[in-house]
N, C-alpha and C positions, 0 to 999 in steps of 0.2 A: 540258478540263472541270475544273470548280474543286471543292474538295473542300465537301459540301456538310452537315457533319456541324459540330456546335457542340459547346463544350466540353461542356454539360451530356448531352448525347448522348452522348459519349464515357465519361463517368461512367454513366452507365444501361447503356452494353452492358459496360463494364468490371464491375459489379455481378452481372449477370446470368451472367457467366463465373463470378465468384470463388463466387457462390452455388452453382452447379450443381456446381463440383469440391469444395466443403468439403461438400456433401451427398453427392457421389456418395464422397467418403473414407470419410463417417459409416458411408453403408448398406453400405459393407465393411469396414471394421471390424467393424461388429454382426454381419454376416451370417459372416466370417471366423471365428466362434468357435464354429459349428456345424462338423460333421466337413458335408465335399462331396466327392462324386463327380465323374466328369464328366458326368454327364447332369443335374447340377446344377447346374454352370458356364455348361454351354448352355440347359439348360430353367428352372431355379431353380424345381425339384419344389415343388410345395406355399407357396412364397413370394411369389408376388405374386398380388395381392387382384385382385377382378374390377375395380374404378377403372383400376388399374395397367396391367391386359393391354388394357383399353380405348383406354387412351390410348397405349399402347408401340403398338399397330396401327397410331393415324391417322399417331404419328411415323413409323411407317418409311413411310406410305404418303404423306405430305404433304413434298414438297421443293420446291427454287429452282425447277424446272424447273415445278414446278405453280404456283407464284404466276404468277411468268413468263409459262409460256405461257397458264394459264385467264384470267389477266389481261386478256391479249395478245386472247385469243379473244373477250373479254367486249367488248374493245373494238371489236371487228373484226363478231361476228354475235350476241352478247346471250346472254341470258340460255337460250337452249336447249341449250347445252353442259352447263348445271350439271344435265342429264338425265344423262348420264356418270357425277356425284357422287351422283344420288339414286338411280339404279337401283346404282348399288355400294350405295349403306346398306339396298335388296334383297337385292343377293346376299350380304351379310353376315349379314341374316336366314336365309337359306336355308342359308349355311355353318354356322351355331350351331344349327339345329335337326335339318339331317339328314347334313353331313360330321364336325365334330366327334365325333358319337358312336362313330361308325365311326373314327375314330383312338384316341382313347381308350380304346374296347373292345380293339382290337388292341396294344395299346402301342406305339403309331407314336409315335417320336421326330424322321424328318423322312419328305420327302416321298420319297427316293429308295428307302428302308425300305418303305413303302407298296407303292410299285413290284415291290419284292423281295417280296414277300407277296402279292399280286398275280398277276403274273406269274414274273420269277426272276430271278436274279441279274445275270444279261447286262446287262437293261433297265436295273436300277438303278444299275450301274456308267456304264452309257452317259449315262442322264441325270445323272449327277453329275457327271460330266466337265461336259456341255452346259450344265449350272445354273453351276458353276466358272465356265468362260467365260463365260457369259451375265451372272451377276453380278459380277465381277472388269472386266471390255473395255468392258463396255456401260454397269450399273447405277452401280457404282463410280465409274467416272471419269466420266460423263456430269453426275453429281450433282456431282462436287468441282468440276468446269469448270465450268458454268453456275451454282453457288453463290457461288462464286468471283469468278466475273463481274459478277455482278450487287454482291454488298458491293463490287466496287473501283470499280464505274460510281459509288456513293455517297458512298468516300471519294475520288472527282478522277481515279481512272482511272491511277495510276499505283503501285499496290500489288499487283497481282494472283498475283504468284507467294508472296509474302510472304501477303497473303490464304488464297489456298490451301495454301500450308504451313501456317498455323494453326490453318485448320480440320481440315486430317487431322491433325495432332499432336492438338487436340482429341476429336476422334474415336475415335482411338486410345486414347486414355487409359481413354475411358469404356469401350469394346469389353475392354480389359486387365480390367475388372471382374466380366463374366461377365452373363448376363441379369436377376439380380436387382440388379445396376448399371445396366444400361440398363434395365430396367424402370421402376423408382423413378423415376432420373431424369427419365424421358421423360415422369412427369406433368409433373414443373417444366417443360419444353420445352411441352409442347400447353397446359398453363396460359400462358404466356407468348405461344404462339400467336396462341391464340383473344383474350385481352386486347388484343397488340397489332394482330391485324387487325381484330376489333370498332372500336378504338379509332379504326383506320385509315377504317374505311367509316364510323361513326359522324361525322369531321372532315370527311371527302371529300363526304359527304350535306351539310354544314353548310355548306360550302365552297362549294357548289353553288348553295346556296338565296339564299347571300349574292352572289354573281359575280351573282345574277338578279335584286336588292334586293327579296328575300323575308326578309330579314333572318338569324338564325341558327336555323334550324328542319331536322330533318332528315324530316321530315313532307314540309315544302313543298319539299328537296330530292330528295324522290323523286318527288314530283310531277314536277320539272320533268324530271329524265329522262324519267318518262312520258308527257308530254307533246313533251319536243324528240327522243326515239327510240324511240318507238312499235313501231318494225319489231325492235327489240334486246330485247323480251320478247313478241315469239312463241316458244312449244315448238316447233312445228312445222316447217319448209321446204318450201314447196311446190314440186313440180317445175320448174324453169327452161323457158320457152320454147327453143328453138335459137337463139333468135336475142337472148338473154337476156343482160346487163353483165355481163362477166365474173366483177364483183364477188359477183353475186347466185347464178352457177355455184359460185364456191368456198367460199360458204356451205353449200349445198345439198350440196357433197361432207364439208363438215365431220358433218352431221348429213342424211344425206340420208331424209327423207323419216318416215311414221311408222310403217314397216316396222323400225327399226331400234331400236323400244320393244318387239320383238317378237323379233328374228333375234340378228343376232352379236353385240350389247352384253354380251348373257347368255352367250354363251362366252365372250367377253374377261371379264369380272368376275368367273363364278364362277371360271375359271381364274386368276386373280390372289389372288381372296380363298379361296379355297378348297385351292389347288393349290402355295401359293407358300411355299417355306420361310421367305424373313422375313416374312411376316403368318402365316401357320399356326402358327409356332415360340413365340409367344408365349402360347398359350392349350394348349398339348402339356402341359406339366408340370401343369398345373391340376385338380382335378375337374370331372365334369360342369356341375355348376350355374354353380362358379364361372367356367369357361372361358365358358359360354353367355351370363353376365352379362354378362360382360366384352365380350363379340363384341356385343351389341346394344348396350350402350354406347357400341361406336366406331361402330356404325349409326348412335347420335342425332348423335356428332359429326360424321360424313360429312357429314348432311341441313347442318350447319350451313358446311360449305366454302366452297360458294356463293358466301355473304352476304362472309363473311371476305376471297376472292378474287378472286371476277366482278364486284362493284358497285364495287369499286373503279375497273376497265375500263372499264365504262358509264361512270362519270363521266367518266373519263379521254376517251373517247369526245365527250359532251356540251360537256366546255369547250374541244377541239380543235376540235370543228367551226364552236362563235362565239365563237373566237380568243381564250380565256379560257386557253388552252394554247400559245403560239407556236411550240412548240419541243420536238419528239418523236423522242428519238435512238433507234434501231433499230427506226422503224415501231411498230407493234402491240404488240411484245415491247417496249419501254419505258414501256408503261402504267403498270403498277405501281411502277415508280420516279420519274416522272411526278408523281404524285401523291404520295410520300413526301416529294417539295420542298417542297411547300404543306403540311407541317403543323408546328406548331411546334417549338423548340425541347423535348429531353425527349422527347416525345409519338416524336417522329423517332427518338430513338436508342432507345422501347420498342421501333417497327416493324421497326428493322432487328434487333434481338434475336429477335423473332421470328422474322425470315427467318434468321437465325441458329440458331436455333433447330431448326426445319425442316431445314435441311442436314445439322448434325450428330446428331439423331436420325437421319437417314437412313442416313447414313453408319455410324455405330454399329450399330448393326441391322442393315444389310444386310451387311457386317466381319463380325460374331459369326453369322449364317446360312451366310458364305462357310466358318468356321473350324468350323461344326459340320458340314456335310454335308462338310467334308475330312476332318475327323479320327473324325468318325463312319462316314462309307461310303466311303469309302476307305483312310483310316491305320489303322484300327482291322481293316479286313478283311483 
């Protein structure tokens, strides 16, 4: 695989590193001249605005693995997956109107503490073990490898350990900060996001319209998706026959049926958004109003994942199937990189800043969650 990145590329995501560490120095510096506890190290009391806790949510909640895989999906069975993103920017309403009060009334600093207030000390202990591992084995390394993966599939395929040592030494740095370090920065991250996958579907639609000599219109390319994949924006799946393409089975497991707008979507979301110490932890230190702001904010960004992630798939979809795509390395999961070849110079090195972006938010976030629920419900008991 050749490396597929240009000079000017290289300069845009070298820009975007150097930016994000001379701000993320600034905002400790500034914030260093205040006397901090540690429940200010982890929460950053009273210091990040509701923009901030908005956007520090979608980062830890948006990584490689969601481009990736919602890509992957987008390409595979359409636009009914982005029900997953739009009922989460639900259950993120639900979290900001009737859990957050109840932490902040309590002065819940994480989720295990809850626990222990709750019920008793046992339980808390035990889930913090289980959260430990679960975020350490699972979240941790699941994010750095599939991050990792996907920038070395970009640069030629043959940098991946170098890759991911980068990003975790990146990572680390910002996490060394404390959450009004990742906070801050994690606007510059979801700014940088949303820019370069707008930018991303915005070229991909254009690309589309042009491959069909409808000229350069992203109107007329969404047209033609909807027109040449019709069946890739149904919400729905309707039941498979038995005797149904297997194809059409493993859609229908993906999203089976319209019971599932209804059933366990809402225990998997509000448990993530509600339940989870790195998306909880950001809006703990806040007041009411502003924590609540903040959490509907990263609602409106949710509704906008979608667009950023799945249409990119569709297309991706559309020009494989009338050979406007010859060449699709890891099936379904190479969509989204797929598509990052076809767009120009620049434009390319914003997109992968953004998937860059995405990882080490994650990473950061999920680090400083790992090191509060250790040093909070365990080291400190």
């Amino acid at each position: 695989m050749n490396n597929q990145l240009a000079f000017i590329d290289y300069i845009v995501c070298i820009l975007y590193f150097l930016f994000v560490a001379f701000y993320g120095v600034w905002i400790y510096k500034r914030k260093k001249k205040k006397a901090t506890d540690t429940k200010d190290f982890f929460l950053a009391e009273g210091s990040l605005t509701w923009w901030a806790i908005g956007a520090s949510i979608i980062a830890s909640n948006i990584s490689a693995e969601q481009f990736i895989g919602m890509s992957g999906d987008g390409f595979f069975a359409g636009i009914a997956v982005a029900m997953y993103e739009w009922m989460g920017a639900l259950a993120l309403i639900i979290v900001a109107v009737w859990f957050i009060p109840v932490y902040l009334k309590n002065k819940i600093y994480t989720m295990p503490q809850f626990l222990q207030t709750r019920y008793n000390a046992t339980v808390a202990l035990i889930m913090s073990i289980f959260w430990l591992f679960l975020y350490v084995f699972v979240n941790l390394t699941s994010i750095l490898y599939l991050g990792a993966l996907a920038i070395n599939g970009l640069l030629g395929g043959q940098y991946f350990h170098t890759v991911m040592i980068g990003l975790a030494i990146f990572a680390l740095i910002i996490t060394l900060g404390g959450m009004k370090v990742i906070g801050y920065t994690d606007v510059i991250q979801v700014t940088v996001l949303v820019l370069g996958g707008l930018a991303t579907t915005y070229m991909a639609l254009t690309m589309t319209s042009e491959k069909f000599g409808l000229g350069t219109s992203v109107v007329a390319g969404f047209k033609v998706l909807l027109r040449e994949a019709p069946d890739h924006f149904h919400m729905i799946f309707k039941k498979p026959a038995l005797n149904a393409p297997q194809e059409q089975i493993n859609k229908y497991l993906i999203l089976p049926g319209i019971t599932m707008y209804f059933a366990g979507v809402w225990i998997n979301n509000l448990n993530y958004f509600g339940c989870n110490q790195y998306i909880t932890q950001r809006a703990l230190g806040a007041d009411l109003h502003t924590a609540r702001t903040g959490i509907f904010f990263a609602g409106f960004l949710k509704m906008m994942m979608p667009v950023i992630v799945m249409l990119p798939g569709i297309v991706a979809y559309v020009l494989y199937k009338n050979g406007h795509l010859p060449q699709l390395v890891n099936g379904k999961d190479g969509a989204y990189s797929a598509i990052l070849t076809f767009l120009p110079n620049g434009l390319r090195g914003l997109s992968i800043a953004a998937l860059t972006a995405a990882i080490v938010a994650s990473l950061a976030g999920k680090s400083n969650s790992i090191s509060t629920i250790f040093t909070l419900d365990i080291y400190k008991k």
